[in-house]
C-alpha positions in Angstrom: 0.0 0.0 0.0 3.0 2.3 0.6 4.1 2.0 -2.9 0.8 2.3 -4.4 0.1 5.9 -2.7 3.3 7.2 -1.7 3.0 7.1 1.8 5.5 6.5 5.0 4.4 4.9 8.1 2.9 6.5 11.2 4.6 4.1 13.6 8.2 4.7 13.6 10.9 2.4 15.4 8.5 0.8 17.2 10.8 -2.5 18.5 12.9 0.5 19.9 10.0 2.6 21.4 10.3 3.2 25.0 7.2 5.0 25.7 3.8 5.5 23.2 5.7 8.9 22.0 8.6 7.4 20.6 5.6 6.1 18.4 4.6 9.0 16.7 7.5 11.1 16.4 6.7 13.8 13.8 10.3 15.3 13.3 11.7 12.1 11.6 12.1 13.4 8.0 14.5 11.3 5.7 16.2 13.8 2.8 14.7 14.8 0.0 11.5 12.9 1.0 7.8 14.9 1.6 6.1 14.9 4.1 3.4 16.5 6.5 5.5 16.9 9.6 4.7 18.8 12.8 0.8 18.8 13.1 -1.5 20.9 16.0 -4.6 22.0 16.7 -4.4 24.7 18.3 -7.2 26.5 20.6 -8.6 28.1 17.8 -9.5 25.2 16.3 -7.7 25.3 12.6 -5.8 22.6 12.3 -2.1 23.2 11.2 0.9 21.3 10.1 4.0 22.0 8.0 4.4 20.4 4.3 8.4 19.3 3.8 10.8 18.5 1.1 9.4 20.5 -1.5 10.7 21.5 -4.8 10.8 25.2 -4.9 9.2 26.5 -8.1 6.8 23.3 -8.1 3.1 23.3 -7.7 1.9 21.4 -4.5 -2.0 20.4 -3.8 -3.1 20.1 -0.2 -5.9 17.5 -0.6 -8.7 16.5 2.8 -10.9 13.2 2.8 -13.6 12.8 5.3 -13.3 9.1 4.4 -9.8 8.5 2.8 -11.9 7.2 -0.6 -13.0 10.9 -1.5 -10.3 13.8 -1.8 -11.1 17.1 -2.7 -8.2 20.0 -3.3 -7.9 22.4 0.0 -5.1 24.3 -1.0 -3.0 24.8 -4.5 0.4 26.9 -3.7 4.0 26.7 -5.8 6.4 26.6 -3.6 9.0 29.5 -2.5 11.2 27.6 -0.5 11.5 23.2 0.6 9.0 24.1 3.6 5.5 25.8 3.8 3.0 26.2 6.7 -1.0 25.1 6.0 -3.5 26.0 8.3 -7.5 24.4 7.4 -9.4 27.6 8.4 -12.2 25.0 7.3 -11.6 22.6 9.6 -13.5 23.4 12.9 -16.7 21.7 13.8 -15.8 18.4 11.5 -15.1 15.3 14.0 -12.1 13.4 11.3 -10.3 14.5 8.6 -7.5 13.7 6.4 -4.7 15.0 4.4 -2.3 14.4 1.7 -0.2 16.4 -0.5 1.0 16.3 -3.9 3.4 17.8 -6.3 2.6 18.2 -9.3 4.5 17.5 -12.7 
């Protein structure tokens, strides 16, 4: 499944783990690879999270699923630089959501 839609696990080292943190350790970020890294919801309610290893110059899409079989585009930006900040100003009151990102050709 990893191959088919470009994903990396959630569960790091978890032989290694020492407590249920070690788990989900959001700063693990192999080169060149991206990733949606450093998530929070914050009291406001919009949830943010940082989108790494980008390709300045290249067009990423910010996609949400209520269900992970429908996506709908969020958020279309090129990027200035091989990080960028996403906040879902949309994303209070709804009880699950998901993300992915893309780059585009």
């Amino acid at each position: 499944m990893q191959a088919v839609f470009g994903v990396q696990p959630s569960l790091y080292d978890a032989a290694n783990a020492t407590s249920l943190s070690d788990l989900f350790r959001t700063n693990v970020v192999s080169p060149n690879s991206r990733q949606l890294t450093s998530p929070a919801l914050p009291t406001d309610g919009q949830f943010r999270f940082t989108l790494v290893g980008l390709t300045p110059g290249r067009t990423n899409v910010v996609e949400i699923s209520p269900n992970l079989s429908e996506w709908f585009p969020s958020f279309t930006n090129v990027a200035q630089s091989t990080t960028a900040g996403f906040t879902d100003a949309t994303g209070d009151n709804v009880l699950k959501r998901f993300y992915r990102f893309s780059e585009l050709p």
